[in-house]
N, C-alpha and C positions, 0 to 999 in steps of 0.2 A: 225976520228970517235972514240968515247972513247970506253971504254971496254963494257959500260952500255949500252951504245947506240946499240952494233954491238948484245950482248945478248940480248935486246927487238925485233929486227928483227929477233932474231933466233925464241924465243916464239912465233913472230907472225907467223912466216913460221909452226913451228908446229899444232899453231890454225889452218891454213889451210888447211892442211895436213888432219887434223883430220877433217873438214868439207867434203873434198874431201871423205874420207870414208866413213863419216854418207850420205852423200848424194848418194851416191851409194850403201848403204843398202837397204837406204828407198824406193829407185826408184827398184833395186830385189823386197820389200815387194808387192809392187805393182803390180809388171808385176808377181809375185807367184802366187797372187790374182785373178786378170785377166786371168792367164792360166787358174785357176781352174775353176772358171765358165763361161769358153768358150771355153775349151778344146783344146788350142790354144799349138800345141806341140812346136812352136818355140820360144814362149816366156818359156816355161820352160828349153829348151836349152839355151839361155840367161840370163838368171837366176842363172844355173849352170857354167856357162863359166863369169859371172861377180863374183860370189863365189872366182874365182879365185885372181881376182884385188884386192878383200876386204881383200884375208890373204894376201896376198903380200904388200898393206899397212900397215898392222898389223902390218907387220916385218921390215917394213923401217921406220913406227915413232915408233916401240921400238928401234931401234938401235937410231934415233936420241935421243930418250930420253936419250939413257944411255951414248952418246956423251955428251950430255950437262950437264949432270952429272958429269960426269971423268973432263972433262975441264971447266965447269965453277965455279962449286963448289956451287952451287946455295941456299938459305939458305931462312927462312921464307915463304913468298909469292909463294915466284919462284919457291921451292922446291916443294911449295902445286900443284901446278899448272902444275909440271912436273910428281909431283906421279901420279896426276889422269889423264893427260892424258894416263899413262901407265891403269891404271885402266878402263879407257871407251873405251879405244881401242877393248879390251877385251869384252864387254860389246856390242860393235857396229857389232865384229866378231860374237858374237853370233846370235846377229837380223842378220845376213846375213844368218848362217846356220839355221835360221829356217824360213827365206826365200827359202831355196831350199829344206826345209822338205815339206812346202806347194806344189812348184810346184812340189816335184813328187805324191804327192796328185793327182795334176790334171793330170796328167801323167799315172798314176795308173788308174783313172775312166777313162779316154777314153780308154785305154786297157782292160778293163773289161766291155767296149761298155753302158757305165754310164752317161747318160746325168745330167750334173748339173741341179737343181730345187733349188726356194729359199725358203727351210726349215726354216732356219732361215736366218737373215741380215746379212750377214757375210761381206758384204762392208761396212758396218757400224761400227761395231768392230772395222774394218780395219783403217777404217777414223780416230777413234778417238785415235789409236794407234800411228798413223803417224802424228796425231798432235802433240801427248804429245811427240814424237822424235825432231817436229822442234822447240817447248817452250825449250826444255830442252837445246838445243844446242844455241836459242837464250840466256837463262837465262846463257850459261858457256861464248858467245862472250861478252854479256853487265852487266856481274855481277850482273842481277835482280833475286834476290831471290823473288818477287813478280811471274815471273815464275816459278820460283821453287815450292811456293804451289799450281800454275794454275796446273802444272802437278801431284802434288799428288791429286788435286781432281779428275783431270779428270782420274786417276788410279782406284781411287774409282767407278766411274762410267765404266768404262769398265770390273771390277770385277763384279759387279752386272748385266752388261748386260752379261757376259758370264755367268754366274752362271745360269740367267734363260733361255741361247740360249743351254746351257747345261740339261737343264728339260725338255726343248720341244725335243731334240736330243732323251736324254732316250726314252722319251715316245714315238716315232716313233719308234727306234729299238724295240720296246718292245710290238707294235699296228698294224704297218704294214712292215711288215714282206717284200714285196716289193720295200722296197726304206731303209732297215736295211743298203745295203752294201754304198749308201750314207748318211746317217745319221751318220753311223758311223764314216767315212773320214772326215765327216762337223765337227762333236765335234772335229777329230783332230786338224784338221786347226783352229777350233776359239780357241782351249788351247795354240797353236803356237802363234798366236795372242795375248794372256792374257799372255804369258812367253814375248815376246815382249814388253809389256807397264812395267812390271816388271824391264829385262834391262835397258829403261829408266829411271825408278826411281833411278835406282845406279844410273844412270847418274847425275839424278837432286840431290842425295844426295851428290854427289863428289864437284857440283856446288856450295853447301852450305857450304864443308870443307873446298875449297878455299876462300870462302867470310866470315869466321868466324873462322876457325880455328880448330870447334869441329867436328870430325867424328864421328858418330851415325844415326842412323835409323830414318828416318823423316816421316815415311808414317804411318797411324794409322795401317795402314792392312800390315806390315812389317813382323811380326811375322809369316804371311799367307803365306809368298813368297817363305817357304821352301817346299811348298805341291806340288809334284811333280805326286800327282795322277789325272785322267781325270775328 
C-alpha cells in the first residue's frame, strides 16, 4: 500500500467519524423535541447522557486531525478538508448542546406541571433544521455544492418562519397571561432551533472552501447570524 493510498483511508475513517457525530446530534435534536412536547422525562435523560458521546467525539477527531497533520504533512485539498473537519466538529458539538438546552425546556415545563400545546409548529422548524444538517453532510460526502445552496435557501426559510413563530410567541406573552410561562420556553426552543440551522450553514460554507478554495460567507442572511438576541 503506498503512502497515498494508506492517507485516503485515514480521510475516509475521518469522514466517518465525523458522520458518526452529526448523526448522533441530529437523532438528540429529535428526541429534545419529542421530550418537549410530550413531556417524556426519559428522553431528556437521553439526550443529556448522548451529550456525553458527542464531546468525546469532538476530542477524538480533533486528536485524529492533528495526528494527520504532524505526520502526514497534508497540503492543498487534504489540508482543506482537515481544517474543516476541525471546524464542523465544533459546529456539530454545538447542535448537540443545544440539543439538551431544548430538552431541559421540557424538563422544566413538566416540573412546573406545564402541558405542552401547539402555539406554534415547532416540529416544523424542527424538520426543516434537520434537513438542511442531512443536505449539508450529504453536499461535505459527494462535493455537491448544488446542496450547498439547497441548504442556504432552506436557512432563509427557516429564518422567516421563526421570525413569525417569534410574533405569534410575543403576542401570547403579552395577551394571555395564562400560557406566558409556555410561550415563553416555546420562543426558546424555536431560537435553539434557528441557532441550529445557523451551525449548519458553517457547515455548508466549509463545504464550499473545500470544493473551491475561497472561505467567505455564502448565506445572504450571514450578516444576521451574529444576533444573538430572542
Amino acid at each position: 500500500m503506498t503512502t497515498r493510498q494508506h492517507f485516503d483511508i485515514e480521510l475516509a475513517g475521518l469522514q466517518e467519524k465525523m458522520l458518526e457525530m452529526a448523526t448522533c446530534a441530529d437523532s438528540m435534536v429529535g428526541m429534545a423535541v419529542e421530550s418537549l412536547l410530550s413531556g417524556d422525562l426519559e428522553l431528556v435523560q437521553e439526550v443529556v447522557q448522548r451529550d456525553d458521546t458527542v464531546d468525546q467525539m469532538d476530542l477524538d477527531i480533533e486528536a485524529l486531525c492533528l495526528r494527520l497533520i504532524a505526520t502526514q504533512q497534508p497540503v492543498a485539498r487534504d489540508l482543506r478538508i482537515i481544517g474543516t473537519a476541525l471546524k464542523v466538529i465544533t459546529d456539530i458539538e454545538r447542535i448537540g448542546d443545544y440539543a439538551v438546552d431544548i430538552a431541559k425546556i421540557g424538563r422544566r415545563l413538566v416540573r412546573a406541571h406545564e402541558v405542552y400545546q401547539p402555539l406554534v409548529d415547532l416540529p416544523h422548524i424542527t424538520s426543516l433544521s434537520r434537513s438542511m444538517l442531512y443536505d449539508a453532510l450529504q453536499a461535505f460526502i459527494h462535493h455537491d455544492l448544488d446542496l450547498v445552496d439547497r441548504v442556504i435557501r432552506a436557512d432563509d426559510a427557516v429564518d422567516a418562519l421563526y421570525h413569525s413563530m417569534r410574533s405569534r410567541l410575543t403576542q401570547v406573552l403579552t395577551e394571555d397571561k395564562p400560557h406566558s410561562l409556555l410561550a415563553l420556553n416555546t420562543l426558546f426552543a424555536a431560537k435553539y432551533i434557528e441557532r441550529i440551522s445557523d451551525h449548519v450553514v458553517n457547515i455548508a460554507e466549509r463545504v464550499c472552501f473545500i470544493e473551491t478554495g475561497e472561505l467567505k460567507p455564502i448565506s445572504p442572511s450571514a450578516a444576521l447570524r451574529d444576533d444573538r438576541t430572542i
